[in-house]
N, C-alpha and C positions, 0 to 999 in steps of 0.2 A: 380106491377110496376117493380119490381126486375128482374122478369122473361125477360124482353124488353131488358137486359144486359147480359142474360147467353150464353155460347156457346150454338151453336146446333150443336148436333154428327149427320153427315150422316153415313149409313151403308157403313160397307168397302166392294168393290167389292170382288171375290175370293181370285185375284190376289193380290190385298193388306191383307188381312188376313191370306195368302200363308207367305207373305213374314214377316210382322209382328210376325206372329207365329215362324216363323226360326229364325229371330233375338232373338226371349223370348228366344228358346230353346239352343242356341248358347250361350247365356247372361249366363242360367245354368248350361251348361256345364262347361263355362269356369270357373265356380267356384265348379267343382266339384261334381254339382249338379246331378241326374238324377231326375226329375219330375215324379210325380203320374201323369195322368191327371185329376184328379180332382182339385189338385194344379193347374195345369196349365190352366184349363179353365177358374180359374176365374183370373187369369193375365191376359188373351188377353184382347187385346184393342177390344170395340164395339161401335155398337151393332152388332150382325153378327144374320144374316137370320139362320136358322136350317138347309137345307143345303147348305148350307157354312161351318160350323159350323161340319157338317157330314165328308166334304171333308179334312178340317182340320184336324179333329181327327185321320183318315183314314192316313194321312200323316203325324202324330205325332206316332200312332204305327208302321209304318214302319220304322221309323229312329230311333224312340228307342227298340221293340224288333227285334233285329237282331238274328236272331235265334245259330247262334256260341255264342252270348255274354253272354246267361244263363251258356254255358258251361265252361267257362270261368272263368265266376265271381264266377262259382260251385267249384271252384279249389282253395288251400287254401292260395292263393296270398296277400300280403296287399298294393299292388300298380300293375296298370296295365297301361299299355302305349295302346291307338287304335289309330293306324297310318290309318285307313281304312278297309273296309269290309275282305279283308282277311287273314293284317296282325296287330295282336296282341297281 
C-alpha cells in the first residue's frame, strides 16, 4: 500500500545526466575535491541506461585527466591555481 505513495525515478535522458554529472563534478571541485570515479558514480543521480552511463564517464575523464595536470601536480607545489586548459 506504501508503494501507491513513493516517488517514481524516470531514467535521465543523456542530456540531463550530462548536465547533472557537471554540476556533481563542479560541486567537488569547488571544495577541493578531485573524484575517483568510482566515488563519483555512485553520487550521480539515476537510474541511468549503460550507455549513458558510458558517455558520462567518457566525459568525466576528459575533464579530469588533462594530460598537463599529472605534470603538474608531479611538481613539488602545495597549492595550484587552473585558470584553464593552458594556464596553470
Amino acid at each position: 500500500m506504501l508503494n501507491l505513495f513513493s516517488e517514481i525515478q524516470e531514467a535521465l535522458t543523456e542530456a540531463q545526466a550530462l548536465k547533472e554529472a557537471r554540476l556533481l563534478l563542479i560541486s567537488s571541485l569547488n571544495k577541493g575535491v578531485i573524484p575517483r570515479w568510482e566515488y563519483f558514480e555512485k553520487e550521480l543521480p539515476g537510474p541511468l541506461g549503460q550507455e549513458i552511463l558510458i558517455k558520462v564517464k567518457k566525459k568525466f575523464e576528459e575533464l579530469i585527466f588533462w594530460p598537463h595536470l599529472k605534470t603538474t601536480l608531479n611538481e613539488a607545489g602545495n597549492e595550484y591555481f587552473l585558470h584553464g586548459p593552458q594556464n596553470s
